[in-house]
C-alpha positions as CSV (number, residue, x, y, z in Angstrom):
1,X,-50.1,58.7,26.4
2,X,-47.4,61.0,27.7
3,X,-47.4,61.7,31.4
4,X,-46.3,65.2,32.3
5,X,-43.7,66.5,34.6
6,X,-44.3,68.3,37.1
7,X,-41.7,71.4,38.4
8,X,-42.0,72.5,42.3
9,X,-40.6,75.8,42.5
10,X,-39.6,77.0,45.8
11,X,-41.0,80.6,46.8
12,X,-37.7,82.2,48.5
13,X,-40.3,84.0,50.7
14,X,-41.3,80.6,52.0
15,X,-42.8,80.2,56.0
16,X,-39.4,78.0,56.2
17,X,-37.1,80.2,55.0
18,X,-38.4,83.1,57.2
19,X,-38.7,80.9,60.7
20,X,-34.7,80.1,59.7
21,X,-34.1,84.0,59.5
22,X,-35.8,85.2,62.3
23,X,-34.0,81.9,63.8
24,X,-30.7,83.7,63.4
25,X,-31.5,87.1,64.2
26,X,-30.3,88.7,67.4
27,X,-32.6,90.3,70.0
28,X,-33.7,93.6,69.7
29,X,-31.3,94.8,72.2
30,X,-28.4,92.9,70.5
31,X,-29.9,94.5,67.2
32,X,-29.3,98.0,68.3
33,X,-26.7,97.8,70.1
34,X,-24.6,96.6,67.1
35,X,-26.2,99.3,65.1
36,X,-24.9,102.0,67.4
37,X,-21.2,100.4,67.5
38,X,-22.0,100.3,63.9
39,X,-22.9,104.0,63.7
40,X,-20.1,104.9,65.8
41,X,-17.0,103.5,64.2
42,X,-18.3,104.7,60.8
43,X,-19.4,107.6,61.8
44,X,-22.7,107.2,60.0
45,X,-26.3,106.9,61.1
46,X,-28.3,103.8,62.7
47,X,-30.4,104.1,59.5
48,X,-27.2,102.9,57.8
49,X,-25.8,100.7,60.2
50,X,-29.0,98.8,60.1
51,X,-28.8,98.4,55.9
52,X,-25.5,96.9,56.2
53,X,-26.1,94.6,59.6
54,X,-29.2,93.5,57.8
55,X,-27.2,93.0,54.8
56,X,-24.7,90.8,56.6
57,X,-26.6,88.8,59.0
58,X,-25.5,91.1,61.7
59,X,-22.1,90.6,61.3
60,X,-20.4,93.9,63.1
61,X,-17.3,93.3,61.9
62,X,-18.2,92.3,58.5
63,X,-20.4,95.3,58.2
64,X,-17.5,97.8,59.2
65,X,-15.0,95.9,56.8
66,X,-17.1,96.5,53.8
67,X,-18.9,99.4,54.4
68,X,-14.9,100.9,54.7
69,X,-14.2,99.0,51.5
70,X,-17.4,100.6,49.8
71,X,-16.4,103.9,50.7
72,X,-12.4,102.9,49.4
73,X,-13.8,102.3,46.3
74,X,-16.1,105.7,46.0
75,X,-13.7,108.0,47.7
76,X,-10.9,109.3,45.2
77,X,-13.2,110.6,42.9
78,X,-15.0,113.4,44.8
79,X,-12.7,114.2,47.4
80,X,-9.6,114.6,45.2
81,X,-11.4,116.6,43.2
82,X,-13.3,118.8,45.7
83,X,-9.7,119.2,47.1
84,X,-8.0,120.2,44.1
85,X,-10.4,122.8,43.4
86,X,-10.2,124.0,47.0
87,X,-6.5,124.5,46.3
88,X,-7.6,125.9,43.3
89,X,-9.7,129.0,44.4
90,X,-7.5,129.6,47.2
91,X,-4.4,130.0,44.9
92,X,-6.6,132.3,43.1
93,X,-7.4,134.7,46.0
94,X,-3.5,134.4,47.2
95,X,-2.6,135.7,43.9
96,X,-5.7,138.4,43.6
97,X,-4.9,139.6,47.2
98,X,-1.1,140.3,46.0
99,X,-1.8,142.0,43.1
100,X,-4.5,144.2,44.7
101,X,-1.4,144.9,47.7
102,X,1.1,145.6,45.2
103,X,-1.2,148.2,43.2
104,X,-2.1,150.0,46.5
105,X,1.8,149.8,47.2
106,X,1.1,147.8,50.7
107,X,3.8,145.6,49.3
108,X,7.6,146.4,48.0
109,X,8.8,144.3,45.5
110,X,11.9,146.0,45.3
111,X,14.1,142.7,46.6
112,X,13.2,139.8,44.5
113,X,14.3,137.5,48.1
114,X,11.4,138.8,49.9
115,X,8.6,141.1,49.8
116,X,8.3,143.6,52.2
117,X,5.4,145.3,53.8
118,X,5.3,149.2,53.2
């Protein structure tokens, strides 16, 4: 007859596993206190700073560095373009304003060096 095998499978969640995290966590205190330098040098929330510390086994400095690298890779994309179209609308309303000046001749365009104010 053939004997079966047998497979342990180790929960992750296991009463070991957790006494070795709470093993390697700081104090409350300590906990918060990294949090807020967290907070600080980002500039973000505690709510935050806690994901990441968390994350990293409340690592301060490994928490800054990628949080910073996170926000490296996220960054050109919206604020180039919230930029640009900043720029964008405010050439607009330089040019409108102009136009609107020279019609109400408030503005000489006689000299093609400078404009002058009438």
């Amino acid at each position: 007859m053939e004997s079966e095998k047998v497979y342990t499978v180790k929960d992750s969640d296991s009463e070991e596993d957790i006494d070795e995290d709470e093993a390697n966590l700081p104090s409350r205190e300590e906990c918060e206190e990294r949090c807020q330098t967290f907070a600080e040098v980002t500039g973000t929330d505690s709510a935050l700073a806690m994901f990441y510390l968390q994350d990293r086994e409340w690592d301060v400095q490994r928490s800054i560095s990628d949080y910073f690298a996170d926000q490296d890779k996220e960054a050109p994309s919206l604020p180039l373009t919230s930029q640009v179209k900043q720029q964008k609308k405010l050439g607009e309303k330089k040019r409108a304003s102009m136009s609107d000046a020279i019609a109400s001749h408030k503005v000489n365009t006689v000299d093609s060096e400078s404009l002058t104010l009438g």
